[in-house]
C-alpha positions as CSV (number, residue, x, y, z in Angstrom):
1,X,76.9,-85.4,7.0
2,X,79.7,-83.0,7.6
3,X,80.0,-80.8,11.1
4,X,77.9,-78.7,11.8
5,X,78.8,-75.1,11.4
6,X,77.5,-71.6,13.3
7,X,75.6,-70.3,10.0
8,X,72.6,-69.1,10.1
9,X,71.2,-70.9,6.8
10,X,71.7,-74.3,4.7
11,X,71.1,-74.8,1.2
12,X,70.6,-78.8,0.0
13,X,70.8,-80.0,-3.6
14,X,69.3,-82.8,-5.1
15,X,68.6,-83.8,-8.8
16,X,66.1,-81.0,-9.9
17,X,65.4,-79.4,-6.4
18,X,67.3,-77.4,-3.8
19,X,66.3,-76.4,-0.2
20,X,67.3,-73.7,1.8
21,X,66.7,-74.3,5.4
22,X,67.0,-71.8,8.3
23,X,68.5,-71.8,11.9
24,X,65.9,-69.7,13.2
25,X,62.9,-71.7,13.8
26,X,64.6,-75.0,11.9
27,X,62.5,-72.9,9.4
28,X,62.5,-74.3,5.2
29,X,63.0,-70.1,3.5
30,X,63.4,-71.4,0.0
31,X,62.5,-74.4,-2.3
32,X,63.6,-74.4,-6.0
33,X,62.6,-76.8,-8.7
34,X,65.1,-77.6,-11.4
35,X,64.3,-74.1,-13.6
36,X,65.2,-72.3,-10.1
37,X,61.8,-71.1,-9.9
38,X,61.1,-70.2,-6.4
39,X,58.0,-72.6,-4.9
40,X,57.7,-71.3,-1.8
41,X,56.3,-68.2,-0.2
42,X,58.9,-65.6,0.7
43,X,57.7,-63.6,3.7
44,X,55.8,-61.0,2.2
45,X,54.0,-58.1,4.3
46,X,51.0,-60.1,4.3
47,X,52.1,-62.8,6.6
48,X,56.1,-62.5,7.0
49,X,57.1,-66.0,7.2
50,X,57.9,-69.1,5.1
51,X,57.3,-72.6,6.5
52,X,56.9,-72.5,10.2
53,X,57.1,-75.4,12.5
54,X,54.0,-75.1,15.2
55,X,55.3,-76.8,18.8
56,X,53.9,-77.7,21.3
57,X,50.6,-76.1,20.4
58,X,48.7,-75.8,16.9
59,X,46.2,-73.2,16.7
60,X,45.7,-71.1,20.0
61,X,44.5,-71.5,23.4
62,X,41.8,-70.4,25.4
63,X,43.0,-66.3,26.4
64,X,46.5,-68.0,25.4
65,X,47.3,-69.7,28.7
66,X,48.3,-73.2,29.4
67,X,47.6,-74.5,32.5
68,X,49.3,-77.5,34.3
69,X,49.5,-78.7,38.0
70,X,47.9,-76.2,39.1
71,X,50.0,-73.5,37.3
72,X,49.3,-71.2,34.3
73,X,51.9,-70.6,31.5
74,X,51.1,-68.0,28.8
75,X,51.7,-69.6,25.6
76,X,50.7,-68.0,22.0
77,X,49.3,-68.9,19.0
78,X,51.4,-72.3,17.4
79,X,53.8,-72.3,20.4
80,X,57.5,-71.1,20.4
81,X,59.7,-73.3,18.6
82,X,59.1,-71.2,15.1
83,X,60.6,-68.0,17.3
84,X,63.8,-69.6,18.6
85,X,67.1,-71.0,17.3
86,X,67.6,-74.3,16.7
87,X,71.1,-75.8,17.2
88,X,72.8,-77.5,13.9
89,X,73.4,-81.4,14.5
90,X,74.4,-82.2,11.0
91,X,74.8,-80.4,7.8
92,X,75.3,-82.3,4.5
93,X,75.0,-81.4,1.2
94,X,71.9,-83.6,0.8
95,X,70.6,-83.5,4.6
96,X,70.6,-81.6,7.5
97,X,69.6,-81.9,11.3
98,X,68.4,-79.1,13.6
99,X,67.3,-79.6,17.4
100,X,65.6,-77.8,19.9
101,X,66.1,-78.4,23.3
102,X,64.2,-77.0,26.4
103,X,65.5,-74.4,28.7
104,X,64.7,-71.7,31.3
105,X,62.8,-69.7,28.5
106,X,60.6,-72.4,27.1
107,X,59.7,-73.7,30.7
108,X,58.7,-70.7,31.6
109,X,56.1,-71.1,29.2
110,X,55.7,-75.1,28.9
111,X,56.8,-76.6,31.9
112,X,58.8,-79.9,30.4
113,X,61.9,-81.2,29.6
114,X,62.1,-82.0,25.9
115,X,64.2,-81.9,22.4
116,X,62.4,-81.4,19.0
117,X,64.8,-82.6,16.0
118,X,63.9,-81.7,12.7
119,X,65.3,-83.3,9.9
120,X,65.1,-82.0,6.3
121,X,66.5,-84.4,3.1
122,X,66.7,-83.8,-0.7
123,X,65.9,-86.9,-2.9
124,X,66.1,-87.0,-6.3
125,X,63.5,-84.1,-7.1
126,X,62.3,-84.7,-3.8
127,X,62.4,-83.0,0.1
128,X,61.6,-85.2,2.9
129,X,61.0,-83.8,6.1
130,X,60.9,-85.9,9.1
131,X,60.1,-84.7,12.9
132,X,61.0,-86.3,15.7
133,X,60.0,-85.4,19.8
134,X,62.1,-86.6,22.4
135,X,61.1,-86.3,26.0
136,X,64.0,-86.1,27.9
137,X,62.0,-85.6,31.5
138,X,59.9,-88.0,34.1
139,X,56.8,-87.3,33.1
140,X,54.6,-87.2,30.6
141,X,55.0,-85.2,27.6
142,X,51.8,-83.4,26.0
143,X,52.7,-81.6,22.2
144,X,51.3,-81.4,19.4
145,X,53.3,-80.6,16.0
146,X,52.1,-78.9,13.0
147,X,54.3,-77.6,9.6
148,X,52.7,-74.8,7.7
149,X,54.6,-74.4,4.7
150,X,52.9,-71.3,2.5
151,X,53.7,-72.2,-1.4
152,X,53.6,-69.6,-4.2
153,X,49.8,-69.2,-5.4
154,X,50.1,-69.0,-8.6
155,X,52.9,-71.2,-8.6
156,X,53.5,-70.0,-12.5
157,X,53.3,-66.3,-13.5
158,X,50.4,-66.2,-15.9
159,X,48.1,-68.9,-14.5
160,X,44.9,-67.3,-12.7
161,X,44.4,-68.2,-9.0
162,X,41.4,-70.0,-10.5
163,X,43.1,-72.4,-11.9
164,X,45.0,-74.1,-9.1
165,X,43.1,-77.0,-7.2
166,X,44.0,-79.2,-4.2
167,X,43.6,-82.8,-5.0
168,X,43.6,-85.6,-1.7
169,X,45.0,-89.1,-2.1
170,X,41.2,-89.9,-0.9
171,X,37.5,-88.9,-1.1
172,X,36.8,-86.7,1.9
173,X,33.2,-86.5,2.8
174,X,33.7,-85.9,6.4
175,X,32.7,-82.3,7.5
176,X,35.5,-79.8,8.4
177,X,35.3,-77.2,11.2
178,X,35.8,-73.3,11.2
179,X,37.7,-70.8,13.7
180,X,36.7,-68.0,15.7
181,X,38.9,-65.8,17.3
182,X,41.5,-68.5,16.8
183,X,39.4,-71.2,18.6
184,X,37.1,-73.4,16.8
185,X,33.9,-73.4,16.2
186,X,31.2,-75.7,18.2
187,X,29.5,-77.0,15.4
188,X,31.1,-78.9,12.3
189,X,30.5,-77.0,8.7
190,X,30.1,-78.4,5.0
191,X,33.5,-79.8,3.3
192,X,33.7,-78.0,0.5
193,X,35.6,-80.6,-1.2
194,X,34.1,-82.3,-3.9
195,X,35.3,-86.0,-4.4
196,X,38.8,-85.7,-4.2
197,X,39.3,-82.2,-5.3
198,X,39.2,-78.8,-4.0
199,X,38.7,-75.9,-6.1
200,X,40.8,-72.8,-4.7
201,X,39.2,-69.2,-4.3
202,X,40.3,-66.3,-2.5
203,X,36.8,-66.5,-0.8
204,X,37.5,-70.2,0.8
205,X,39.7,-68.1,3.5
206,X,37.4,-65.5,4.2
207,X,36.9,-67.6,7.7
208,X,39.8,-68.1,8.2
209,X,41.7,-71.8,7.9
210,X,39.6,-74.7,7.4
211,X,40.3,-77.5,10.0
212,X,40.0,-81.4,8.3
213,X,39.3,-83.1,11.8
214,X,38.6,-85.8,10.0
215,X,40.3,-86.3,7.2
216,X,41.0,-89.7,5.6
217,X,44.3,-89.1,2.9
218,X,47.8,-88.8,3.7
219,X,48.5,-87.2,0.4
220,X,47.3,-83.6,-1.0
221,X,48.5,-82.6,-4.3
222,X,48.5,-79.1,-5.5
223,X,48.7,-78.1,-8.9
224,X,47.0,-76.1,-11.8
């Protein structure tokens, strides 16, 4: 990897893909398949982001306060770390490191001594993207860590919605569980995944995301 530089952006090239990542929020803005057509979602009015990485919270909590020792921290929906700048640690043509680290801002609203390192790596036709949490304090560290990439739907011009599905590496019988007002639901709700496949509506959002609490793959493929 070469030094890092002050830019606010980093494009990596591999054998049919290319990736560009951003400073703000370690955020992936762009991923390109070897015809250069664009993959990802690029921050339209509807939701104006890309790929955001959710730390130290996924989801929301209770009137969006954290409470520790006796103490209550606002924190908002997915945490922080997608709304701050991450410092360059290495920047390659093929790979690149970002890291967060905390400060007076973040403790202000999360009260510990951490650095989140996000590396992202082209292979072949490939990006791998790996996450790593160091705690860098005396106590104990409570995260969570989410991505939430948003891909192109359709991913091809021409190709009804309709005709997309999402297929797990696994059956998934396991019921899934619903939001309201950002929280979830008491009660678990019908998968509506049938065998290993998921047919994709518009009306499958209607409320809201679907939570796999659950869930038995470590694969999802997504195609038409």
């Amino acid at each position: 990897p070469t030094r890092p530089a002050m830019t606010d952006s980093h494009t990596l090239r591999g054998d049919g893909i290319a990736a560009t990542i951003n400073a703000q929020g370690a955020e992936l803005s762009s991923l390109r398949n070897a015809e250069g057509r664009e993959l990802l979602w690029q921050a339209g009015p509807q939701w104006p982001r890309h790929a955001p990485i959710l730390f130290p919270i996924v989801g929301r909590l209770k009137n969006d306060r954290l409470r520790h020792d006796g103490k209550t921290y606002p924190m908002t929906q997915h945490g922080f770390a997608r709304d701050r700048r991450f410092a360059w640690v290495e920047q390659g043509t093929q790979s690149c490191k970002l890291a967060l680290s905390d400060d007076a801002e973040t403790r202000a609203r999360y009260p510990f001594a951490f650095r989140l390192e996000v590396t992202y790596a082209v292979d072949g036709a490939d990006l791998e993207v790996g996450f790593e949490i160091i705690n860098t304090g005396d106590e104990m560290l409570p995260a969570s860590l989410g991505g939430h990439p948003a891909f192109n739907w359709p991913l091809v011009p021409g190709l009804p919605k309709e005709a997309y599905t999402l297929t797990f590496g696994k059956t998934e019988p396991a019921p899934i569980r619903r939001l309201k007002d950002g929280l979830m639901r008491p009660q678990p709700e019908p998968n509506p995944v049938k065998g290993r496949t998921l047919a994709l509506t518009e009306e499958l959002f209607d409320d809201d995301a679907m939570v796999f609490d659950q869930i038995a793959s470590t694969s999802i493929l997504f195609t038409a």
